[in-house]
VOVO-576808 format. One record per residue (C-alpha): x negated, y negated, z negated; residue in one letter. Coordinates in steps of 0.1 Angstrom, whole numbers, always signed. Layout:
BEGIN
> X, Y, Z, a
...
//
This chain:
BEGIN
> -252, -145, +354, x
> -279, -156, +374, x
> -299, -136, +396, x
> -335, -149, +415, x
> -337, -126, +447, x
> -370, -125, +462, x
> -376, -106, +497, x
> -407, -82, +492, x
> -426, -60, +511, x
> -437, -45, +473, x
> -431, -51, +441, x
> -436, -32, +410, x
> -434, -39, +371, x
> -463, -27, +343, x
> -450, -20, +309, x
> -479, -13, +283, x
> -508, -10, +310, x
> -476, +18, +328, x
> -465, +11, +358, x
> -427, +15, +348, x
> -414, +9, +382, x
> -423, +4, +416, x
> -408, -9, +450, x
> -417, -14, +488, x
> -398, -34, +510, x
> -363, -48, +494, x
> -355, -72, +462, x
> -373, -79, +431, x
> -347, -93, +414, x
> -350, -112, +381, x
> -317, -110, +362, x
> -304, -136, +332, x
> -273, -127, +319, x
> -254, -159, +297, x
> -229, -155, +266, x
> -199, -161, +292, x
> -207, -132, +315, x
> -183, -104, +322, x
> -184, -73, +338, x
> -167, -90, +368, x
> -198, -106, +375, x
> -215, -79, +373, x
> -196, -64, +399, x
> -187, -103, +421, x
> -229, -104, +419, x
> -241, -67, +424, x
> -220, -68, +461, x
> -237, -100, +468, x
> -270, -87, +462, x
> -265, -57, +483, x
> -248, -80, +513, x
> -275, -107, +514, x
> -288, -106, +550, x
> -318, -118, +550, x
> -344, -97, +564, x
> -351, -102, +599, x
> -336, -84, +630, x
> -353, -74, +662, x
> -352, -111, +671, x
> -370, -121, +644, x
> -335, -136, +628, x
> -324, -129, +592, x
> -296, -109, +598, x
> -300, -74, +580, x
> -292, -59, +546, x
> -307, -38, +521, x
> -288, -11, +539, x
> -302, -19, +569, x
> -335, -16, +564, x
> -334, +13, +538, x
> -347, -12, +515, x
> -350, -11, +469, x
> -341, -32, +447, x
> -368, -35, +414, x
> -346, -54, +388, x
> -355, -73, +358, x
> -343, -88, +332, x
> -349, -125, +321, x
> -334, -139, +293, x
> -354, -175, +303, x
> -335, -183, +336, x
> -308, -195, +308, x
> -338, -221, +298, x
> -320, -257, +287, x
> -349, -279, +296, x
> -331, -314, +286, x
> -342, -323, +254, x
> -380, -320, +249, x
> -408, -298, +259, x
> -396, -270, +241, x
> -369, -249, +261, x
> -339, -241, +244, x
> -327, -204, +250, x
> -292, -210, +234, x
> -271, -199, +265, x
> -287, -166, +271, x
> -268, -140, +263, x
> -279, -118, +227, x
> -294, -87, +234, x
> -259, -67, +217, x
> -242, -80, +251, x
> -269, -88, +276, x
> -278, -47, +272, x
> -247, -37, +285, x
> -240, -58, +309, x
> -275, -55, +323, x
> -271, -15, +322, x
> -238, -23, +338, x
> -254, -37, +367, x
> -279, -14, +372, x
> -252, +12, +377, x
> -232, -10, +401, x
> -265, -17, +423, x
> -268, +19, +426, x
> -235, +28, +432, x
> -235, -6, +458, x
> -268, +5, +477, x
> -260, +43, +472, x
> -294, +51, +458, x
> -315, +49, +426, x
> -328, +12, +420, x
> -360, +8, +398, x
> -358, -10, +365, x
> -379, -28, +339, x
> -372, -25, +308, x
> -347, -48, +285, x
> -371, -70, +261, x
> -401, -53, +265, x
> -436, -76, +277, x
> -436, -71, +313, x
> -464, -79, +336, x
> -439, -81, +373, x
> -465, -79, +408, x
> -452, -87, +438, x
> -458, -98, +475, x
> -427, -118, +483, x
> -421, -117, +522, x
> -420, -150, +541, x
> -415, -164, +517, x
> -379, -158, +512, x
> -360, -164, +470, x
> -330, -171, +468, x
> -311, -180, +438, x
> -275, -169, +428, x
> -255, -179, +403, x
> -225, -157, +395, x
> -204, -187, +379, x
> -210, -208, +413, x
> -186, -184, +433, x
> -166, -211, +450, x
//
């Protein structure tokens, strides 16, 4: 499972010219779940997500949570972070995860995110044509990949 974490001060997602889901300061999060995920990382990633300290203290260092600064979490899901790029110009999308177990899992981890954070996260929605906005704060993404625990 990988999951892009971008620091915003707003974010929101457009589904069919509606805005499906809408954020100020916290994580837009794009979400690709492989054929090898579990739902141990869903719950290994979701308490990463919700630890990352990376929003900035009173002296200017990153050093706060989500928690910390009542922040939301917009999540999305992206089948393309599981892109093989080797051969060609064409990406292969053979490792990402068919949508009878990426739905699951990615329901899965919308309800550990919530139950992590202890509020309702917004949401995209699974396969649809998105159109994400966003102002990404600092800029600060950060990648995470849920079989790179060690």
């Amino acid at each position: 499972m990988i999951a892009v974490i971008q620091r915003v001060s707003e974010a929101s997602v457009t589904i069919d010219n509606q805005v499906k889901g809408s954020i100020n300061a916290g994580f837009m999060i794009l979400l690709g779940i492989t054929h090898t995920d579990t739902q141990e990382d869903v719950e290994w990633l979701s308490k990463k997500i919700v630890g990352m300290r990376i929003f900035s203290d009173e002296e200017g260092k990153m050093n706060l949570d989500l928690k910390a600064i009542e922040g939301d979490i917009l999540l999305i899901s992206q089948f393309t972070l599981h892109a093989s790029t080797k051969k060609g110009n064409r990406p292969s999308f053979i490792e990402a995860a068919k949508p009878d177990m990426a739905i699951p899992l990615y329901k899965s981890m919308i309800v550990q995110l919530e139950k992590e954070l202890g509020k309702i996260i917004q949401t995209g929605e699974f396969g649809a044509d998105m159109k994400v906005a966003l102002i990404n704060d600092g800029p600060v993404t950060i990648v995470i990949d849920s079989k790179n625990k060690q």
